[in-house]
Residue frames as qw, qx, qy, qz and C-alpha x, y, z in Angstrom:
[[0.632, 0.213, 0.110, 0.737, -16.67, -15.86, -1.20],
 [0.279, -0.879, -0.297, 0.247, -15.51, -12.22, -0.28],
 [0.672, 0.359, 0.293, 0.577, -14.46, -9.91, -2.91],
 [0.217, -0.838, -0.239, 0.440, -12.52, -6.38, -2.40],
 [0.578, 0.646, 0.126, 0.482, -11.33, -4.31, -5.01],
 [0.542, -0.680, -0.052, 0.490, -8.88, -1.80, -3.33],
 [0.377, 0.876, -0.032, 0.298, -6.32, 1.10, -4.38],
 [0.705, -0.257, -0.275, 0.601, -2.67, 0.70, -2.38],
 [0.201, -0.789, 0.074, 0.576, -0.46, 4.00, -1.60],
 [0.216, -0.469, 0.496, 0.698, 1.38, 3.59, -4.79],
 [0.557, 0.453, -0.091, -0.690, -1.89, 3.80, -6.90],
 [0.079, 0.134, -0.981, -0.119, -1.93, 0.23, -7.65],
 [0.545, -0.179, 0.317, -0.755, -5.27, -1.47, -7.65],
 [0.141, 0.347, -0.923, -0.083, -5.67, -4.76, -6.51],
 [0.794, -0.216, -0.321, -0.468, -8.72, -7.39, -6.52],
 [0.100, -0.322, 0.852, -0.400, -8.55, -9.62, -2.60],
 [0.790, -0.196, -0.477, -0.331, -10.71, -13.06, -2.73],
 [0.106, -0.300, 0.861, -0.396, -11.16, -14.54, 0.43],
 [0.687, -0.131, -0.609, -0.374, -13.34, -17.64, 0.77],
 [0.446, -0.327, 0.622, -0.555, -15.34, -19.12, 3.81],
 [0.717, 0.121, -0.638, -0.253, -16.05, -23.18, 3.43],
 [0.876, -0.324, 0.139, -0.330, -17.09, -26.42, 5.20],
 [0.422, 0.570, -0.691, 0.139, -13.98, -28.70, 6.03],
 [0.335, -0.222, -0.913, 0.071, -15.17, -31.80, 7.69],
 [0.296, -0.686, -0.661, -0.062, -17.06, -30.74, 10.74],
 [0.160, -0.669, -0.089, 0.720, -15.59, -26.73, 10.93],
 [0.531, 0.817, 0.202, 0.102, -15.54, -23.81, 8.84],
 [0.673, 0.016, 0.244, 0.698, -12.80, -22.69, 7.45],
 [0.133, 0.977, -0.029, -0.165, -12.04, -18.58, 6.78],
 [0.690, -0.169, 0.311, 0.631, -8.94, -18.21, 4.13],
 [0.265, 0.818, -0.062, -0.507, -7.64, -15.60, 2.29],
 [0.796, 0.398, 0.428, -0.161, -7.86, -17.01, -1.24],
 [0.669, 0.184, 0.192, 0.694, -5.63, -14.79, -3.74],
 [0.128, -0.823, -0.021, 0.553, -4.64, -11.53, -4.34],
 [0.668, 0.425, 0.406, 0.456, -4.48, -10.30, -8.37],
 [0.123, -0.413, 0.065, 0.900, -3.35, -6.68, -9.52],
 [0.608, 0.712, 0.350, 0.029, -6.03, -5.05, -12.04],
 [0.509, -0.332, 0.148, 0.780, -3.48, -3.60, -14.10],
 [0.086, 0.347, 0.351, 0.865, -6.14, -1.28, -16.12],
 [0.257, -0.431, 0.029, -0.864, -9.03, -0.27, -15.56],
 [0.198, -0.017, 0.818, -0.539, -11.46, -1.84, -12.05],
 [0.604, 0.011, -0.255, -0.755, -14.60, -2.56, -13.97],
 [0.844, -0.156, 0.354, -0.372, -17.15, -5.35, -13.25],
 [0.895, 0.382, -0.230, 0.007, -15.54, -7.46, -16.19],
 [0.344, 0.617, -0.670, 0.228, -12.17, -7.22, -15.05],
 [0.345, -0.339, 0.755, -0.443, -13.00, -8.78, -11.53],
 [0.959, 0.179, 0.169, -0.139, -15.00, -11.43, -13.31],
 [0.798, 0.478, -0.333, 0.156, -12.62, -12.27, -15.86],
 [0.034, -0.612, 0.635, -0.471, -10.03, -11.94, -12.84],
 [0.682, -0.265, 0.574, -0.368, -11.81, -14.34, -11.17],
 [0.960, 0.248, 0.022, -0.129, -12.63, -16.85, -13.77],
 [0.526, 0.566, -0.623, 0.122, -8.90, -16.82, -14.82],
 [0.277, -0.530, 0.689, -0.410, -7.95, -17.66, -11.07],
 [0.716, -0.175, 0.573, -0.358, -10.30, -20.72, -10.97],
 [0.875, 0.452, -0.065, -0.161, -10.16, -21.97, -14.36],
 [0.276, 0.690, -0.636, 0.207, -6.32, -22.37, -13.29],
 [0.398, -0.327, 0.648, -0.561, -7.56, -24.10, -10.46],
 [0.389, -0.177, -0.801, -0.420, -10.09, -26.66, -12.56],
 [0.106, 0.406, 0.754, -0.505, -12.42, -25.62, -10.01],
 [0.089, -0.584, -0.693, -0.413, -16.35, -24.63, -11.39],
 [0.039, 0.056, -0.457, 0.887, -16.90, -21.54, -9.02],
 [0.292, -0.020, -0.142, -0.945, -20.42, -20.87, -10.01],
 [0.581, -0.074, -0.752, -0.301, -21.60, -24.30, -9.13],
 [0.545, 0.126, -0.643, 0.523, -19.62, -24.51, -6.26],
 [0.090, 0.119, -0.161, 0.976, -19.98, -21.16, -4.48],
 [0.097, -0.549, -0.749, -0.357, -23.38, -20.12, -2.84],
 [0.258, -0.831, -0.431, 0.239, -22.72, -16.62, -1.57],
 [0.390, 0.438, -0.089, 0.805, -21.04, -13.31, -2.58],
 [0.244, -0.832, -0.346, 0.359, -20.33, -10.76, 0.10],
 [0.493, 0.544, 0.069, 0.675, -19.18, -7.57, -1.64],
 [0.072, -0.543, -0.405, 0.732, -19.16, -3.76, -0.21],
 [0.304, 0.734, 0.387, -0.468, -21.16, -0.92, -2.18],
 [0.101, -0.541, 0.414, 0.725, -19.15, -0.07, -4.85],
 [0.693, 0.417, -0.095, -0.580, -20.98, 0.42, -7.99],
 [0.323, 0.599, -0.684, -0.264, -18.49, -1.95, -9.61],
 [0.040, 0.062, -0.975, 0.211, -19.24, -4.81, -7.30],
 [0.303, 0.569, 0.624, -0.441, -23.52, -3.77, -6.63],
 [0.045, 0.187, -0.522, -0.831, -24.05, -2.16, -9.82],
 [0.578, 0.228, 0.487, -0.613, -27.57, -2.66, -10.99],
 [0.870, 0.445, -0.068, -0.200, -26.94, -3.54, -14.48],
 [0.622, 0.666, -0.381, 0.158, -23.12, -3.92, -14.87],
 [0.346, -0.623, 0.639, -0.291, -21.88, -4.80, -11.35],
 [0.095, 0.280, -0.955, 0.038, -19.85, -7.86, -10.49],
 [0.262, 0.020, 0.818, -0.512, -22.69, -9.31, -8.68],
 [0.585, 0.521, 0.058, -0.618, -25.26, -8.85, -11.70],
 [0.371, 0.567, -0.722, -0.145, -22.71, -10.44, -14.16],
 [0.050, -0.168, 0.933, -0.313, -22.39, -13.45, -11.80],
 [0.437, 0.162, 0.827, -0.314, -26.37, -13.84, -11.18],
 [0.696, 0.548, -0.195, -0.421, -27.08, -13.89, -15.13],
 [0.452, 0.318, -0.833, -0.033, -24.81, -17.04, -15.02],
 [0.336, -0.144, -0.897, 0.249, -25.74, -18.41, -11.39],
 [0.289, -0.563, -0.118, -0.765, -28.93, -16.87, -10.38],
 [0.781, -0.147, -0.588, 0.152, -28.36, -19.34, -6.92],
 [0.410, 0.242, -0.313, 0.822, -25.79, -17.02, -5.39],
 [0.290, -0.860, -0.420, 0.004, -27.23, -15.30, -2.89],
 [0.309, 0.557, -0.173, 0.751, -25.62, -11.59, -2.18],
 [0.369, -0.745, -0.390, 0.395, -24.87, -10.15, 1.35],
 [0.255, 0.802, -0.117, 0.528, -23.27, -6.07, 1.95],
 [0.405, 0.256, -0.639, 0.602, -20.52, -6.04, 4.03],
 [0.286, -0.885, -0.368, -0.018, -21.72, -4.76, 7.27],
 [0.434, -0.541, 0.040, 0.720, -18.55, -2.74, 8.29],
 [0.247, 0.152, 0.407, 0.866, -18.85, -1.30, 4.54],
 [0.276, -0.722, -0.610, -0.176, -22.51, -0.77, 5.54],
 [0.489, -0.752, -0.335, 0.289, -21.52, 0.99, 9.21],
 [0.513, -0.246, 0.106, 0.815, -18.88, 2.87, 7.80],
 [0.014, 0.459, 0.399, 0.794, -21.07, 4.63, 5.29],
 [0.424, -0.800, -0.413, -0.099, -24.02, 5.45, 8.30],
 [0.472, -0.564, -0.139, 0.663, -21.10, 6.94, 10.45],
 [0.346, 0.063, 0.325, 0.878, -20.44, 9.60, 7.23],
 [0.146, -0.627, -0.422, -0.639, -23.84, 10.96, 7.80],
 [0.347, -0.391, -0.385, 0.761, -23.88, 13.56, 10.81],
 [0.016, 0.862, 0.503, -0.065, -25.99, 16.23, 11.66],
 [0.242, 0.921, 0.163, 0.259, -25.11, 19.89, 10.78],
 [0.349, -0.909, 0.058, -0.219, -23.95, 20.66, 13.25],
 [0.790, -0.446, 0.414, 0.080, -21.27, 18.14, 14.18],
 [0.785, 0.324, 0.274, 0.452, -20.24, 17.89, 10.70],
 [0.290, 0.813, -0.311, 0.398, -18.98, 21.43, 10.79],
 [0.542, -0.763, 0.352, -0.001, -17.43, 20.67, 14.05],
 [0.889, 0.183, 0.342, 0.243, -15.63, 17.75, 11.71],
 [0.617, 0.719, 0.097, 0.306, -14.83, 20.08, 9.18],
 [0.249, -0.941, 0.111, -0.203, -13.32, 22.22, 11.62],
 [0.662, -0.609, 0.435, -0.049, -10.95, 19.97, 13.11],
 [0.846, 0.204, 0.328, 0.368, -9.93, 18.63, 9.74],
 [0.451, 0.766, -0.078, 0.451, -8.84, 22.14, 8.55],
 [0.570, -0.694, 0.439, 0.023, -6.67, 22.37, 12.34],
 [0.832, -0.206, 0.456, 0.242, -5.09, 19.27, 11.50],
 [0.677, 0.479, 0.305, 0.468, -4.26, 20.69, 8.10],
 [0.082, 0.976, -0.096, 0.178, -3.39, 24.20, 8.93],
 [0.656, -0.571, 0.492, 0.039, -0.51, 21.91, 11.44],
 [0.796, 0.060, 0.576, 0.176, 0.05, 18.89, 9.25],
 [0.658, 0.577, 0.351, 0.333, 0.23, 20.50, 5.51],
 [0.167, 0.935, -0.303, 0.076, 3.03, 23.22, 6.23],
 [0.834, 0.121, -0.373, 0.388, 6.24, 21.58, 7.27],
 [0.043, 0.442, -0.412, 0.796, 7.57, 24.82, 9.33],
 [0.728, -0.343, -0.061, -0.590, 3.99, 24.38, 11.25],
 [0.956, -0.127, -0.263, 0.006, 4.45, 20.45, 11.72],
 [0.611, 0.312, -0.505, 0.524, 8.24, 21.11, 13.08],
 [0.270, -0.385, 0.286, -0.835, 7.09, 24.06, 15.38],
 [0.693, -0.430, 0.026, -0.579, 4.50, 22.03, 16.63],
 [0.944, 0.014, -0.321, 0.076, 6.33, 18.97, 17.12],
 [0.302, 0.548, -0.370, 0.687, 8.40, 21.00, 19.07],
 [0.262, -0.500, 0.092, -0.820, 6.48, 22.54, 20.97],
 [0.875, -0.216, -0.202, -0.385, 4.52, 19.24, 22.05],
 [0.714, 0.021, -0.533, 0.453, 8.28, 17.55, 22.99],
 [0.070, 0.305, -0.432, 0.846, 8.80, 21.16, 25.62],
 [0.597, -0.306, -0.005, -0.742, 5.35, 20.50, 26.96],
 [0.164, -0.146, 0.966, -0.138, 5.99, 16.84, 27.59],
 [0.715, 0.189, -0.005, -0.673, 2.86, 15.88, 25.71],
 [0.720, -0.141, 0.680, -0.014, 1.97, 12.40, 25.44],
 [0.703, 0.514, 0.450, 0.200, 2.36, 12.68, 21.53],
 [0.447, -0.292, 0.304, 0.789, 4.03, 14.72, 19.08],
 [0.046, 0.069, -0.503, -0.861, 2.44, 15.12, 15.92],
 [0.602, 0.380, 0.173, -0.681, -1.56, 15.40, 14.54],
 [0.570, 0.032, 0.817, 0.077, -2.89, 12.56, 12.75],
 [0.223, 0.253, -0.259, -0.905, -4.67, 13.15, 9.16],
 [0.535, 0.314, 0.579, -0.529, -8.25, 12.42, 8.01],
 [0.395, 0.192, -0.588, -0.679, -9.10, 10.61, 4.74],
 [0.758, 0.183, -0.001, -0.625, -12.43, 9.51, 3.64],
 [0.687, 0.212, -0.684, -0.126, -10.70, 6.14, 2.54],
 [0.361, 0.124, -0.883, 0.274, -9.57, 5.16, 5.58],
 [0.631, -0.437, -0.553, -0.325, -12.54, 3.87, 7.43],
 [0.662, -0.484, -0.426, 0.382, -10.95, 3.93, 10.99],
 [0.494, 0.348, -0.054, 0.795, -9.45, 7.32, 10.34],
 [0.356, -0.650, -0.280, -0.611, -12.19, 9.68, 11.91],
 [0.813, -0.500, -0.298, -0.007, -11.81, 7.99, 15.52],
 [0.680, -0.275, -0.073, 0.676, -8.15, 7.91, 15.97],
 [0.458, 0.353, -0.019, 0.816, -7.79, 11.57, 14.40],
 [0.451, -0.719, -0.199, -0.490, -10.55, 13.20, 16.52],
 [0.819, -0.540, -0.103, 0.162, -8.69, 11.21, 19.74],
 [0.691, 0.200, 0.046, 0.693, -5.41, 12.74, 18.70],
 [0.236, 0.518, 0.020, 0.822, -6.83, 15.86, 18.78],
 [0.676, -0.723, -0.006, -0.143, -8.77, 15.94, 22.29],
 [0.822, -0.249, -0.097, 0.503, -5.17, 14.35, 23.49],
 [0.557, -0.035, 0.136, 0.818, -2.98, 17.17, 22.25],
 [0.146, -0.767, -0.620, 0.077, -5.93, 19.77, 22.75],
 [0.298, -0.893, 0.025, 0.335, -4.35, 22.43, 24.77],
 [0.320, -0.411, 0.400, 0.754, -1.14, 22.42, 22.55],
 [0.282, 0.587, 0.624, 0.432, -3.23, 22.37, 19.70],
 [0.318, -0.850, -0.353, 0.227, -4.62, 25.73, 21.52],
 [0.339, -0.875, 0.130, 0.319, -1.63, 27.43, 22.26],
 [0.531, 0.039, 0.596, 0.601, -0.18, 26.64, 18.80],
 [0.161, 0.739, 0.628, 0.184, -2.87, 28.11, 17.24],
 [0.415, -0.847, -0.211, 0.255, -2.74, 31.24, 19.32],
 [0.577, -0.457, 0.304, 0.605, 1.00, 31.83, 18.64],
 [0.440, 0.216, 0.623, 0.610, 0.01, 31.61, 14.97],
 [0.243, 0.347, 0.248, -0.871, -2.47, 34.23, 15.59],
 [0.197, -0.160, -0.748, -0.613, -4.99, 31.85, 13.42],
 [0.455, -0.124, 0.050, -0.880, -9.02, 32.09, 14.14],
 [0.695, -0.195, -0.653, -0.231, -9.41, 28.58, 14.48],
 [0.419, 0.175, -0.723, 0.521, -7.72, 29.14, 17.75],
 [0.449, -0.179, 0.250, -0.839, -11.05, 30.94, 19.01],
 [0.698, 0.019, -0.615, -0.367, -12.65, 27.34, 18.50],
 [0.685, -0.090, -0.680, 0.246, -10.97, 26.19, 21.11],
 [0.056, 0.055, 0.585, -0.807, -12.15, 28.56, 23.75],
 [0.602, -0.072, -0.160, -0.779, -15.09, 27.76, 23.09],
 [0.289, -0.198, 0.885, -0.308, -16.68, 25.15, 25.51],
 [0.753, 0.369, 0.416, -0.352, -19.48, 24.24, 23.20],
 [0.694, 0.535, -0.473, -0.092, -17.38, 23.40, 20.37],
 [0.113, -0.503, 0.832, -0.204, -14.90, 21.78, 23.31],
 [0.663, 0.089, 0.485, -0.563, -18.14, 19.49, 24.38],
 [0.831, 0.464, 0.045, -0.304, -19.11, 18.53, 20.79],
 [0.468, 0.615, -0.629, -0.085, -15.41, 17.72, 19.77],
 [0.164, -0.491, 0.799, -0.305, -15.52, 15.42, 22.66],
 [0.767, 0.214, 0.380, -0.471, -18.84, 13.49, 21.78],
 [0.792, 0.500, -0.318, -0.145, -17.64, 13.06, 18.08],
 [0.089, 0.706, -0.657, 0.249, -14.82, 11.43, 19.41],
 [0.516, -0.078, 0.678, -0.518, -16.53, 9.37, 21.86],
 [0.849, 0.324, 0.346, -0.235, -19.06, 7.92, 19.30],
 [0.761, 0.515, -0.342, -0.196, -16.51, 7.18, 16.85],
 [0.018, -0.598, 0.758, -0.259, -14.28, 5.58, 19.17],
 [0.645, -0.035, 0.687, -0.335, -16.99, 3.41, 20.65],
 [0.896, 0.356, 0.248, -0.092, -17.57, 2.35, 16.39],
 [0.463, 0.674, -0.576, 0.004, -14.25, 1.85, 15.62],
 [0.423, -0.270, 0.769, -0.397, -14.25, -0.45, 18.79],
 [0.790, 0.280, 0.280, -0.468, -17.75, -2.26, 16.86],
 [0.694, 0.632, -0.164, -0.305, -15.92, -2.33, 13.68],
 [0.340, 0.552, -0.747, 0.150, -12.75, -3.76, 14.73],
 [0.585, -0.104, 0.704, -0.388, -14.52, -6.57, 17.31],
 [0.849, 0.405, 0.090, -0.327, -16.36, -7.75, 13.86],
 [0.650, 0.571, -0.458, -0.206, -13.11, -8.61, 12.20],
 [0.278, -0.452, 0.810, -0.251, -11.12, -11.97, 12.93],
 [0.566, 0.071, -0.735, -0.367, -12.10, -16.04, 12.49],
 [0.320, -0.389, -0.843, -0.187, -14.98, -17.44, 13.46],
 [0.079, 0.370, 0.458, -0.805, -16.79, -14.15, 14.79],
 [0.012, -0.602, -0.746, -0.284, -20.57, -13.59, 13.58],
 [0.060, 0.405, -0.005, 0.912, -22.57, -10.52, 13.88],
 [0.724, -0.335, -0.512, -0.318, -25.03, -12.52, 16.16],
 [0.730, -0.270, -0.422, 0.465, -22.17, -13.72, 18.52],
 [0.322, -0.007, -0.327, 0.888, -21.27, -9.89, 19.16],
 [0.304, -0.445, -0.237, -0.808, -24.14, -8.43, 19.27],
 [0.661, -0.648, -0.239, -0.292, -25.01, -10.35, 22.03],
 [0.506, -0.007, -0.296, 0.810, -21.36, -9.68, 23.81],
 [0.111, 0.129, -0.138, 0.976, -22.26, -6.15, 23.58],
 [0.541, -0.502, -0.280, -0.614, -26.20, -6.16, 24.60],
 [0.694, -0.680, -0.228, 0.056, -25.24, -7.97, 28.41]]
């Protein structure tokens, strides 16, 4: 079983069970239910969220069941109070995996000094564009007279796991108007971009998150293993 606690756009937060099982002589990958927590996300609530779900079902999970995958959140790994604690004080059987994509996604958030200001940099571009509206029109202009293969700058949040790749590739693409936006505005980030050793580095970070956003999205889908790609991507 495979249990995500989430937060939507409209601050909703909702608990996603998907279950992987033996069904004569295949396995079977379904997505199980989907419950709203309508207070607070503690470990209890996704227990008691669960238990309602199966005890509706007359189905024994804890008997049944002999794996949780979760991702890191305290609420789900907790050491005393997490979902996964709660569960093996009842079925101490269970064996526990951590996502890997929740796993690969944290390792990508650690970046040397250097490269993380180059990060920071390119997140306060995209905001100096993206979080005025006059800015975002001008530039969306500017990018239609240029015939640019886009229009607009993408934005970077820490939630979204895939976010880092595509906004970093947005901004190599749209580069030069980025540039000569800047410029016009007569802001100092615009010296950034004459600068071929920041050009260089903005192009690497790019690169390596492109090539694990490629990793992370190959991993997802039914009947793929981390075994079966790994050994796609080693010949």
């Amino acid at each position: 079983m495979q249990l995500d606690e989430s937060t939507d756009v409209s601050h909703c937060a909702q608990l996603l069970v998907y279950v992987r099982y033996m069904h004569i002589d295949a396995i079977k990958e379904e997505f199980l239910f989907c419950v709203p927590l309508s207070e607070t996300t503690k470990a209890t609530d996704v227990l008691k969220s669960v238990n309602s779900f199966f005890a509706e079902q007359d189905f024994n999970w804890k008997e049944n069941i002999g794996s949780l995958c979760t991702d890191g959140a305290p609420a789900m790994l907790g050491k005393t109070s997490g979902f996964v604690s709660l569960v093996k004080k009842e079925a101490p059987h269970i064996s526990v995996t951590h996502c890997f994509l929740h796993r690969h996604a944290l390792a990508s958030k650690v970046l040397p000094p250097p490269l993380k200001e180059i990060l920071y940099t390119c997140v306060k571009v995209v905001n100096f564009i993206r979080a005025r509206a006059l800015n975002h029109r001008l530039f969306k202009r500017l990018c239609q007279e240029m015939g640019a293969e886009h229009e607009v700058l993408l934005y970077h949040t820490e939630v979204r796991w895939l976010s880092r790749g595509q906004v970093l590739k947005r901004l190599v693409e749209l580069r030069k108007e980025v540039s000569l936006f800047l410029r016009d505005k007569q802001s100092p980030l615009s010296e950034k971009f004459d600068s071929e050793e920041f050009t260089y580095a903005l192009a690497y970070l790019t690169d390596i998150f492109s090539h694990m956003n490629d990793v992370n999205l190959s991993m997802q889908g039914p009947a793929v293993t981390i075994h079966r790609k790994t050994a796609s991507f080693s010949s």
